[in-house]
N, C-alpha and C positions, 0 to 999 in steps of 0.2 A: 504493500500500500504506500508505502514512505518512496518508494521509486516512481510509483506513478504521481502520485503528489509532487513531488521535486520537478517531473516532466512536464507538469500542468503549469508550474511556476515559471518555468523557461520560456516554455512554448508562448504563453499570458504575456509574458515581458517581452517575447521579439514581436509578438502581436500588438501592444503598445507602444514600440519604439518604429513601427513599418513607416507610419507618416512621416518620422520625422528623417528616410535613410529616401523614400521615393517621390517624385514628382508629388505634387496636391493633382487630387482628382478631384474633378466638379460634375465627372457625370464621362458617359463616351462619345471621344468626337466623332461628330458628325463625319468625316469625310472617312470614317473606315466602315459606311455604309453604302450600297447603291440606291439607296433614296434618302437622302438629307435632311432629316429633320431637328432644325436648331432650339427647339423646345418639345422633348418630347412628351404628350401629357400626362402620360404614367407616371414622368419624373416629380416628387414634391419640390415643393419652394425651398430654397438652399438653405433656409437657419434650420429644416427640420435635420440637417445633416450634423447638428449642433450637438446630438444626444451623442454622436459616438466620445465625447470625452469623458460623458458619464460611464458609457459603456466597458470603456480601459480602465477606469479608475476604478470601478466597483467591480470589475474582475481580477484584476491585480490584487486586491484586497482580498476579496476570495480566495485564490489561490496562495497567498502569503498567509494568510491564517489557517487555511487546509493542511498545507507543509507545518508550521510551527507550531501549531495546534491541536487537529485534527489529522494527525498522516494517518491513525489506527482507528480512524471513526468509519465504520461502515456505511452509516448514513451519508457524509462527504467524500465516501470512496468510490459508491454505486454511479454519481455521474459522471465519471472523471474521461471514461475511455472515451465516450463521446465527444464530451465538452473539449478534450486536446485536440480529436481530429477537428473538430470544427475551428478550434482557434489554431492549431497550424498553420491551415490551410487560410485561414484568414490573413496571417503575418505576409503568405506567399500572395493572395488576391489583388493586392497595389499593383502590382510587378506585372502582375497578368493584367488585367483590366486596360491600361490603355492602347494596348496590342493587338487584343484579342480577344473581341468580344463574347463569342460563344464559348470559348474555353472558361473566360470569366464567366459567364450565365451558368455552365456545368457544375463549375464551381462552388458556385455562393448558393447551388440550389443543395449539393453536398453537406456545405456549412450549413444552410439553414436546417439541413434535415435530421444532424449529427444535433445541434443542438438543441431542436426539440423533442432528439429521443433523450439527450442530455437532462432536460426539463422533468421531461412524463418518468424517468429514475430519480427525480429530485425528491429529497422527503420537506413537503412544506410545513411542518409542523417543527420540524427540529431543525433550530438557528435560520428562524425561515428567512431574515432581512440579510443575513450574508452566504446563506448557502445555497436558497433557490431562486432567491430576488434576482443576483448579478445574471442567474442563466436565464432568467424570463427576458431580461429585456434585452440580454442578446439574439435567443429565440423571436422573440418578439422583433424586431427590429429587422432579421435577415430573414423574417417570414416576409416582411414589405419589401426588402430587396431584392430579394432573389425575383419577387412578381415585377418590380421595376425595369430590373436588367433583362427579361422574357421576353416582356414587353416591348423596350427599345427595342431588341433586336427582329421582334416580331414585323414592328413597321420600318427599322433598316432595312432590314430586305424587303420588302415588300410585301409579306404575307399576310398584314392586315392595314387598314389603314391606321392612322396613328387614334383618334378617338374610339375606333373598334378593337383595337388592341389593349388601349386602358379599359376598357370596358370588360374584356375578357379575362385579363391578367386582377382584375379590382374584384372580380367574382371567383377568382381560383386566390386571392388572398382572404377575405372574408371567409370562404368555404373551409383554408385550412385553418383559420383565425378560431373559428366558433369550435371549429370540432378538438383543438387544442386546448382552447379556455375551458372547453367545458371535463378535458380531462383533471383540469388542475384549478378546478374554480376555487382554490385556495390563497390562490395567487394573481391577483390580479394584476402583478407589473406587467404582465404578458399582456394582454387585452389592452393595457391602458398605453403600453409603446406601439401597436397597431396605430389605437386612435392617433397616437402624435405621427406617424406617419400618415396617415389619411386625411387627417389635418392638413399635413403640409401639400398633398395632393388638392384639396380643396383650396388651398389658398391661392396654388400656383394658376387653378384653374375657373377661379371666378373672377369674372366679367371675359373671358376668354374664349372655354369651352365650357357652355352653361351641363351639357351632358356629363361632362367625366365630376365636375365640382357636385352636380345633386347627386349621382351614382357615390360617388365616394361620402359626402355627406348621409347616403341614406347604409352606408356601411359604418360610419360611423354609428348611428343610430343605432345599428344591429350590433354589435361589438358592445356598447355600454348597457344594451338589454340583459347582455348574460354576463355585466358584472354589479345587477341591482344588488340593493341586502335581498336574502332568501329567509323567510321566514320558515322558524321550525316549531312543527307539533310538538 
């Protein structure tokens, strides 16, 4: 346990440090597309890209307290396998991303899938604000991404238009959104980093594209449905 813990802390920390060794990424440029689209609408408004510094910091903390703490706790040892491939892969994702679009899309859909199984192994009851929180709104966060970068590359090439393709990818986000929350309705970081993704989707797209902004707004709605309070008999 104390080896993979140790590897969780590594991996955590080259995943924190990737921004600061690779170009800044704002999104994929347009010209490694056959159809050019300079705002794609799937993409949210750039400050929702704001959470990734919560996101390093509140994993790094995890994983520093998992190692020094927790290396023999079963409960902080069950996510671990996951939660490293995902952030691995993550530290490597910069690198890829502005090369390579569908390598990065295979990618971040890997990450996002590693760290929701990362999640549904989380124990939300034990040390729930540092041991299942940091993996929810990672979870949470590359459930909207991975739908974002599907997206782009949907209407880079052309196989959807660009509002048919937010449309598509905003209902394969919600679909995985609900049926995640509702594993782990203990946890609501997860559902509640959707909506600030969806958020930033609705911002980027009102008064613009009135379709993607009510589409994502009425996903919004759905998303905070299944984190009401739940009254018990």
């Amino acid at each position: 346990m104390k080896t993979r813990a140790a590897l969780l802390l590594l991996v955590t920390i080259a995943f924190g440090l990737a921004p600061f060794v690779t170009p800044p990424f704002t999104g994929y440029d347009p010209a490694l597309f056959p159809v050019q689209i300079a705002e794609p609408a799937i993409q949210p408004a750039g400050y929702a890209f704001s959470i990734w510094g919560l996101i390093y910091l509140w994993l790094i903390l995890h994983a520093g307290l998992g190692l020094f703490r927790h290396a023999d706790s079963l409960a902080w040892d069950a996510p671990r396998w996951p939660l490293i491939l995902s952030v691995a892969l993550g530290a490597a994702w910069l690198s890829i991303a502005p090369v390579a679009p569908i390598l990065a899309t295979v990618t971040i859909w890997i990450m996002a899938l590693a760290a929701i199984a990362a999640l549904l192994r989380a124990d939300t009851e034990t040390d729930r604000w540092l041991l299942s929180a940091p993996i929810a709104i990672l979870a949470g966060w590359l459930t909207a991404a991975a739908s974002v970068s599907t997206g782009v590359v949907l209407s880079g090439y052309g196989l959807l238009p660009d509002t048919g393709s937010a449309a598509v990818m905003l209902a394969v986000t919600l679909g995985l959104a609900l049926w995640t929350q509702a594993q782990k309705p203990r946890m609501p970081v997860y559902g509640l980093t959707v909506i600030w993704a969806l958020i930033g989707v609705t911002v980027k797209n009102a008064g613009v594209n009135p379709t993607v902004a009510i589409l994502a707004g009425l996903g919004i709605a759905l998303v905070a449905f299944t984190l009401r309070p739940r009254r018990h008999a």
